[in-house]
C-alpha positions in Angstrom: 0.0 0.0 0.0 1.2 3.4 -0.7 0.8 4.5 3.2 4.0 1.5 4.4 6.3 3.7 4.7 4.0 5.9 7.3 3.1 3.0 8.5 6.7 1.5 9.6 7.2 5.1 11.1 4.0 4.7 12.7 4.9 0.8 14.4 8.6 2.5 15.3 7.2 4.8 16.7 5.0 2.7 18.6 7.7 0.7 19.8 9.8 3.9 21.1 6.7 4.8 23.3 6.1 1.7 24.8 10.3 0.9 25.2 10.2 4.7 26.9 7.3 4.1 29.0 8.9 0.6 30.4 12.2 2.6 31.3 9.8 5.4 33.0 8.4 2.1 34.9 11.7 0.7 35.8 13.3 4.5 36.7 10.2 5.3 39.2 10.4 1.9 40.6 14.4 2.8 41.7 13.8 6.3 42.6 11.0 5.3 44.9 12.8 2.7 46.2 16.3 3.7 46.6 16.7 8.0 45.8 13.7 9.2 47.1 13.7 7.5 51.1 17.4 8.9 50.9 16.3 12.3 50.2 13.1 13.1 52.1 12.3 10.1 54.7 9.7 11.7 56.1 8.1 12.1 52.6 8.8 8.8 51.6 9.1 5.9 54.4 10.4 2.8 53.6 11.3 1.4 50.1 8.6 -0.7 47.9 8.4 -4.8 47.5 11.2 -5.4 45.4 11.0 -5.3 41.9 10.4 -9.0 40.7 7.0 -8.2 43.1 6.2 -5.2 40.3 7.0 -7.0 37.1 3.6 -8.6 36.5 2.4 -5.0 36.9 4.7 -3.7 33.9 3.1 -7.0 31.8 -0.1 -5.0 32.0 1.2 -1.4 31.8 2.4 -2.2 28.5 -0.4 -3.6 26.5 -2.7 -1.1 28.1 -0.7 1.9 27.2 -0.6 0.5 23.2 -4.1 0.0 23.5 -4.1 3.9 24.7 -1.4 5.0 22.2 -4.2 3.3 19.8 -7.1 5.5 21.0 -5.1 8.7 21.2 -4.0 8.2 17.0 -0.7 8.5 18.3 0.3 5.4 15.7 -1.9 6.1 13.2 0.2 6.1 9.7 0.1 9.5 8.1 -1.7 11.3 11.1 -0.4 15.0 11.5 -0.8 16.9 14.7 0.8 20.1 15.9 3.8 19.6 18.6 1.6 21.3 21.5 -1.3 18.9 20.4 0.6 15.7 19.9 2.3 16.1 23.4 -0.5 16.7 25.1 -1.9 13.6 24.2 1.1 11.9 25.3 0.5 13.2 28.2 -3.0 12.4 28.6 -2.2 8.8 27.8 0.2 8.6 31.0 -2.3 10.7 33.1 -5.4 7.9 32.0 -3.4 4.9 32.2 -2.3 5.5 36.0 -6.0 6.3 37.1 -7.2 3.0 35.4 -4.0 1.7 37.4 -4.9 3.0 40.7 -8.3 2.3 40.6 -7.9 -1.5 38.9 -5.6 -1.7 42.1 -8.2 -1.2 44.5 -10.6 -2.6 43.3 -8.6 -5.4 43.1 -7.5 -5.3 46.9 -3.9 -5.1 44.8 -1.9 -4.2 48.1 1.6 -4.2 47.1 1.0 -1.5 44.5 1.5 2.0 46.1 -0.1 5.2 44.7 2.7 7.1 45.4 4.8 5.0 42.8 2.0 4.8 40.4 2.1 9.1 40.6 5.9 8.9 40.1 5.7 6.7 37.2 3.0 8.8 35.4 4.6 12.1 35.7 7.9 10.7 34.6 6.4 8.8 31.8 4.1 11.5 30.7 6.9 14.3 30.4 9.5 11.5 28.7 6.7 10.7 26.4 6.4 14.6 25.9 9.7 15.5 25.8 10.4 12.5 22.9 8.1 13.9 20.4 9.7 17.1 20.7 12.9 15.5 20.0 11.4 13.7 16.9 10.1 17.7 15.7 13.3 19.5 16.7 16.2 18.1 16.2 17.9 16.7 12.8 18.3 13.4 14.0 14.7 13.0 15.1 13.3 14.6 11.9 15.4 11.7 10.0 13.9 9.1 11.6 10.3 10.4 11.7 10.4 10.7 8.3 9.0 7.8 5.2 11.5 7.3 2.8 11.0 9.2 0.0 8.6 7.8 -3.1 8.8 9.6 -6.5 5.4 8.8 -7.9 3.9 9.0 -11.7 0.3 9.0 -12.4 -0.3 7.8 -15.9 -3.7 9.5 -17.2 -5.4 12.7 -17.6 -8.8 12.6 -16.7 -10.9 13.3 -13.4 -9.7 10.2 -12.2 -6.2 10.8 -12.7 -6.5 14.0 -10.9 -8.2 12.8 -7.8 -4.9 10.3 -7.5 -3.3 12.8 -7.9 -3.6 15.1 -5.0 -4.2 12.9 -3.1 -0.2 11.3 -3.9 0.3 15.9 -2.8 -1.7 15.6 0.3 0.0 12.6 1.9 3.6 13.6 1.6 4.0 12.6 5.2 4.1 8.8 3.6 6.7 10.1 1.8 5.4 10.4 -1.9 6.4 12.9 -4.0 4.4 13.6 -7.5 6.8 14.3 -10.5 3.5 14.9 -12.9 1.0 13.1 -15.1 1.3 10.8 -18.1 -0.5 11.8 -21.5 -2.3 8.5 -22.3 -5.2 10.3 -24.6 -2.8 12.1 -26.7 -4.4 15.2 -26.4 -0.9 17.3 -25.7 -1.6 19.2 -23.1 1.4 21.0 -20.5 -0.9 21.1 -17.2 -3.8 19.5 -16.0 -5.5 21.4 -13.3 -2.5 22.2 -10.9 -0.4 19.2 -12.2 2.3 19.1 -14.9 2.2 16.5 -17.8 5.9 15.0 -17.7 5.1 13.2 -21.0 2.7 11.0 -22.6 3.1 7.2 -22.8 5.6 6.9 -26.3 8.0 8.8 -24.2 7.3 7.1 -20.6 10.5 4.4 -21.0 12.4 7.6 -21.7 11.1 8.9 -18.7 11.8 6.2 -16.4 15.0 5.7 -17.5 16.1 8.9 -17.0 14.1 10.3 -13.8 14.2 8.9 -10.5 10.5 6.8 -10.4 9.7 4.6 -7.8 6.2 3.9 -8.6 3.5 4.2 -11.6 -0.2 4.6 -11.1 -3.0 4.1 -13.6 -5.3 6.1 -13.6 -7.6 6.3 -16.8 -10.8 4.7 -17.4 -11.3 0.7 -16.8 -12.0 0.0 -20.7 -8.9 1.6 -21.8 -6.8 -0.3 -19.1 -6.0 -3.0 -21.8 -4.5 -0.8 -24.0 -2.0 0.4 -21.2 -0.4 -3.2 -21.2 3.2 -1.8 -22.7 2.9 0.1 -19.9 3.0 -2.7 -17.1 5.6 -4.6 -19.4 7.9 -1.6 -19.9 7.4 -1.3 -15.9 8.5 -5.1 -15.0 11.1 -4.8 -17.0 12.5 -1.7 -15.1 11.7 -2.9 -12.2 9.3 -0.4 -11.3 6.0 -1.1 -9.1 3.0 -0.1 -10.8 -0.6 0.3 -9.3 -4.0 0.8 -10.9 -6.4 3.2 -9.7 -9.8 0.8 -10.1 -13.1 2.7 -9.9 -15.4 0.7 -12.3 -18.3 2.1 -10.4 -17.4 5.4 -9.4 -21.2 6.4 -8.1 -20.9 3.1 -5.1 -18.3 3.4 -2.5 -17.9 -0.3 -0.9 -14.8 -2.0 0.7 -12.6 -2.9 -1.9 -10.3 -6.1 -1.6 -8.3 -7.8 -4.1 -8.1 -11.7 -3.5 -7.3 -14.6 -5.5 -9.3 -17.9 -6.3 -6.6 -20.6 -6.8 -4.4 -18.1 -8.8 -7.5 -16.4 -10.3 -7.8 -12.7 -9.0 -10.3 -11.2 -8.0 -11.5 -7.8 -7.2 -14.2 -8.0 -4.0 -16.6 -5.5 -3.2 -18.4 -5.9 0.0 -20.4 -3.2 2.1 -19.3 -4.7 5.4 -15.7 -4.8 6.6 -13.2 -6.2 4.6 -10.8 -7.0 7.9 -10.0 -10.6 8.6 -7.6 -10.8 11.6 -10.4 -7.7 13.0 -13.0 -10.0 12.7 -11.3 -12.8 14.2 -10.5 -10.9 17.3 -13.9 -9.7 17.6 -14.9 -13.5 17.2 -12.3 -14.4 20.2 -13.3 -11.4 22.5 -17.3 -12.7 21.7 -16.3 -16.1 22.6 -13.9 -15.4 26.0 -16.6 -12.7 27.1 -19.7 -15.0 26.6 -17.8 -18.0 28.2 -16.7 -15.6 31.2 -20.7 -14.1 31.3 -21.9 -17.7 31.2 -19.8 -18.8 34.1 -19.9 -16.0 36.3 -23.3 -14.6 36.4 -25.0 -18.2 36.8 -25.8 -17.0 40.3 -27.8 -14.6 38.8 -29.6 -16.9 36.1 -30.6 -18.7 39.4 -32.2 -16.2 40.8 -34.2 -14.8 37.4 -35.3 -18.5 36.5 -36.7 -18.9 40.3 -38.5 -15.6 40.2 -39.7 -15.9 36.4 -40.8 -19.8 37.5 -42.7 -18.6 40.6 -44.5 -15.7 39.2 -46.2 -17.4 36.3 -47.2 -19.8 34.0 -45.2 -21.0 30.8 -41.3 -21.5 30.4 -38.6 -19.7 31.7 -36.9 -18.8 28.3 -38.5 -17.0 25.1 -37.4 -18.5 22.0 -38.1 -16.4 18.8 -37.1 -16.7 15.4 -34.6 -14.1 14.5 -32.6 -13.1 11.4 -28.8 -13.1 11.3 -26.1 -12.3 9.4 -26.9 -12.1 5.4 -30.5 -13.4 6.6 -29.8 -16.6 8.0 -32.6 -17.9 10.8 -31.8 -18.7 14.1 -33.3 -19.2 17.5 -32.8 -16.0 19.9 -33.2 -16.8 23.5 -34.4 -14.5 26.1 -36.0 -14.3 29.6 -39.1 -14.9 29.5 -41.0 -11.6 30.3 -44.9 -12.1 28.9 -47.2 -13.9 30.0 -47.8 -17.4 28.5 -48.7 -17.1 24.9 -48.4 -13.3 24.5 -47.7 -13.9 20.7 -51.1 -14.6 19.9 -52.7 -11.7 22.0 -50.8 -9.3 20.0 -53.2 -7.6 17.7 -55.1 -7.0 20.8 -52.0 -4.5 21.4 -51.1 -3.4 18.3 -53.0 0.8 19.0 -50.1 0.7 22.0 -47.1 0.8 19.5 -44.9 3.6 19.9 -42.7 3.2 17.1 -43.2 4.0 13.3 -41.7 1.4 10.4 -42.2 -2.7 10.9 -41.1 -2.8 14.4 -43.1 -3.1 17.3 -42.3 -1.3 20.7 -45.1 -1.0 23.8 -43.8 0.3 26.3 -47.0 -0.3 28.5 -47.8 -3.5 27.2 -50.2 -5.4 29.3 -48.8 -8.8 28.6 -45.7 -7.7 30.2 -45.6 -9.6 33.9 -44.2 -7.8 36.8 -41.3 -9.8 36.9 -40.6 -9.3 33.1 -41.1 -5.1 33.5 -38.2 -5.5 36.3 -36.2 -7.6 33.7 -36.6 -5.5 30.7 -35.9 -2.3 32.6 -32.7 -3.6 33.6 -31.7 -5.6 30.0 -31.7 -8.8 32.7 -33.8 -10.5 29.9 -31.0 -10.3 27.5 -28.6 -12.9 29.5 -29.7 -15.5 27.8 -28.2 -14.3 24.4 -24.7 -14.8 25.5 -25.8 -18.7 24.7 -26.5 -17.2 20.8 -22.9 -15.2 21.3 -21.3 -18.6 22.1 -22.3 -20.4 19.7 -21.7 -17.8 16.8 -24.8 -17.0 15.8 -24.4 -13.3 17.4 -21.8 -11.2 18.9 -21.5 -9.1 21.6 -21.7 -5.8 19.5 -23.7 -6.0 16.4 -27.1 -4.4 14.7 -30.0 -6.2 17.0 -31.3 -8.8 15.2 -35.1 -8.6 13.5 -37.7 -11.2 12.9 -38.5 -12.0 9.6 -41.9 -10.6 9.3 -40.1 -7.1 9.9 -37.1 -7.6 7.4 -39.7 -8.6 4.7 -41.0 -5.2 5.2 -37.3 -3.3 5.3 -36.8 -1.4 2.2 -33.5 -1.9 0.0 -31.3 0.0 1.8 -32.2 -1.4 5.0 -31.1 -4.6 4.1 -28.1 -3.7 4.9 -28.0 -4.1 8.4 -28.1 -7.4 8.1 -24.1 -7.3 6.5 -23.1 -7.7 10.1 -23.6 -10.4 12.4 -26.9 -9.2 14.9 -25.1 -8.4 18.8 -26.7 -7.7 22.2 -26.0 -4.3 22.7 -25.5 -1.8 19.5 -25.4 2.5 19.0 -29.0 2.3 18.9 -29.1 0.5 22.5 -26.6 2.9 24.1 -28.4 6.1 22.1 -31.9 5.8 23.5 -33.7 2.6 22.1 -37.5 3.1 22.2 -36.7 6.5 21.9 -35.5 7.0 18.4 -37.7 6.8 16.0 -37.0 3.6 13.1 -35.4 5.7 10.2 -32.8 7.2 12.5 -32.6 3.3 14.5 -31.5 2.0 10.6 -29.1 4.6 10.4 -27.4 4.4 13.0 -27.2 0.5 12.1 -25.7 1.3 8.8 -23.3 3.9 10.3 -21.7 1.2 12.5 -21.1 -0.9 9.7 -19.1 1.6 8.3 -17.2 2.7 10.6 -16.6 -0.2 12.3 -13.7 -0.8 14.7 -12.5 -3.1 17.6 -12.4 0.5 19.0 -15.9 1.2 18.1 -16.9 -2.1 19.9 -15.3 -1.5 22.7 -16.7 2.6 23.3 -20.2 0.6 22.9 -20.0 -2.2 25.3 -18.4 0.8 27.4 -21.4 3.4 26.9 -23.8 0.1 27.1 -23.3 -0.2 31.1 -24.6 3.2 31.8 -27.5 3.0 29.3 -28.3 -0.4 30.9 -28.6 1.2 34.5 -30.0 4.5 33.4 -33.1 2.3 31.5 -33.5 5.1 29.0 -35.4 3.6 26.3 -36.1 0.3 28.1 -39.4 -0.8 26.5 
């Protein structure tokens, strides 16, 4: 990709902060220890459990500050910040990761860690954080390193599309490209296109790439007069020069766009859900560990709901409803149950008390809803049982919530869409008001998490989902 250079400045980077924030661990660990009871004994009594008692700590420290590194787009490739800006959020990074440190420790009864140390390490780590990207801006040495080898980059074409490539090779000089100019490949003869000079047209390109420094070629001209270009890509592999293509065949759609190959065969994939393997699998492993750790640990509390569902009325504990899943597919959804036996076929007798526009159905005073079952869906308690559906694979823990089919036969074709993603327990619409929000903005904020979706994004849900879950906004 054109952005690996920015992005092995990006990953060096990366490994500076966290190499820095281990010898900011080590150095407060000595000075609290050793310096500091020398100096002011009354200020600092005693030394700390020795160090081989702290490593384990420094095991976590690590991970957790990448993971905040991450969140700040301190390693993002390419990402530009002012000085003041960029150590700042260093900064910040040190100043969040010790109060999730102090407050993990005692929560944890973790005794041996003391606050004073953990204040020492975050104001040493947050200034030598600091003070490093100041080196990297001010000093020649610094500047070297932080910047992508340089690219020299040709854009073979003419046209709109040509142009867009274009400036966008000019805007992203921190990944180290440089434009030289465009390729004629029309033979129209013109000097300048828009802001860009023409360095040639394609007879004289071999003369050009023998005599100029080019690292890489782009074409950029229209997808039907890409097999005329074929000299091209010889005279290029000859050289040794990379060459890309700019593909756009359907300029007015803007899906994820993978190439792959089928047993040597390529192919160009275009797919309105998240082209992101190793993502996906790590979402798949977090769904699995956290619905495994869910399962196990709150069985107390299964207990307790079955007894009080099973006490309070007729019919079985779990609901079991037809849902659709990812691309459509049918599966059984499980949930407390919170109606009385048989509600399903008193629901036209309810149907005036829906609250909510489109095919979906929302009463928040439903009568069929047992006192037991209001307490449950006030608190989410009736969606436990869908960590069984998370287990098994047939949702996630993050995910558009899943419909029944009667409502998705009813979705129009853009709403379809929501289905690209595998269905999960909590969502943005759950932590942005639920019952609330009326169904167009409920789609769209479906089809907004498909696209920009993230671990990241996962994780600032499941976050945002505890307080929606105890506030009950929305709750129907």
């Amino acid at each position: 990709m054109l952005r690996e250079p920015a992005r092995l400045i990006a990953y060096r980077r990366l490994l500076l902060d966290v190499a820095l924030t281990a010898g900011s661990f080590l150095f407060a660990h000595q000075l609290r220890s050793n310096l500091l009871p020398r100096i002011a004994p009354s200020l600092f009594p005693g030394g700390l459990y020795p160090l081989s008692d702290y490593l384990p700590l420094l095991a976590v420290v690590l991970p957790l500050w990448m993971l905040l590194l991450a969140a700040h787009r301190l390693t993002a490739p390419g990402e530009v910040l002012s000085l003041r800006r960029e150590a700042f959020k260093e900064m910040r990074v040190a100043a969040i990761g010790v109060l999730v440190l102090a407050a993990a420790s005692y929560l944890l009864r973790l005794d041996f860690v003391s606050r004073p140390f953990l204040l020492l390490f975050g104001l040493i780590n947050g200034v030598v954080l600091a003070a490093a990207r100041v080196a990297e801006r001010r000093t020649a040495i610094g500047r070297k390193l932080a910047e992508a080898p340089e690219r020299v980059v040709v854009v073979v074409g003419c046209g709109d599309e040509a142009v867009a490539v274009a400036r966008q090779v000019v805007a992203h000089r921190v990944w180290g490209l440089r434009l030289l100019g465009l390729v004629d490949a029309d033979g129209c003869s013109r000097t300048r296109v828009g802001e860009f000079p023409v360095v040639g047209d394609v007879r004289s390109l071999f003369d050009l790439l023998t005599h100029e420094v080019v690292d890489e070629v782009v074409l950029a001209v229209p997808t039907r007069e890409l097999g005329e270009l074929e000299p091209v890509l010889v005279r290029c592999q000859e050289l040794g020069i990379r060459v890309r293509v700019a593909l756009r065949p359907f300029p007015h759609l803007r899906p994820h766009v993978e190439v792959e190959a089928l047993n040597g065969i390529p192919l160009l994939t275009f797919a309105t859900s998240p082209i992101a393997p190793f993502a996906l699998f790590v979402k798949r492993v977090i769904d699995v560990v956290a619905a495994a750790a869910a399962l196990l640990l709150l069985s107390p509390l299964w207990l307790l709901i079955v007894a009080a569902v099973r006490l309070t009325s007729r019919g079985p504990v779990l609901y079991r409803q037809v849902r659709c899943g990812l691309h459509g597919r049918r599966f059984t959804l499980l949930k407390f149950r919170t109606m009385v036996e048989n509600a399903d076929r008193m629901r036209g007798e309810v149907e005036h008390l829906n609250v909510m526009d489109g095919p979906v159905f929302k009463a928040p005073g439903d009568p069929r809803v047992t006192p037991v079952g209001r307490l449950l869906r006030r608190s989410s308690l009736d969606e436990l049982p869908q960590f069984l559906n998370v287990f098994v694979g047939d949702m996630a823990l993050v995910g558009p919530r899943p419909p029944i089919p009667d409502e998705v036969e009813q979705y129009e074709p853009w709403q379809r869409r929501r289905l690209a993603m595998k269905p999960g327990i909590t969502c943005l619409w759950q932590v942005s008001g639920r019952s609330n929000l009326d169904f167009a903005t409920w789609m769209e904020l479906d089809l907004a998490y498909i696209d920009h979706w993230s671990l990241w994004l996962d994780t600032k849900i499941m976050v945002l989902t505890v307080p929606a879950v105890f506030s009950g906004r929305g709750a129907a």
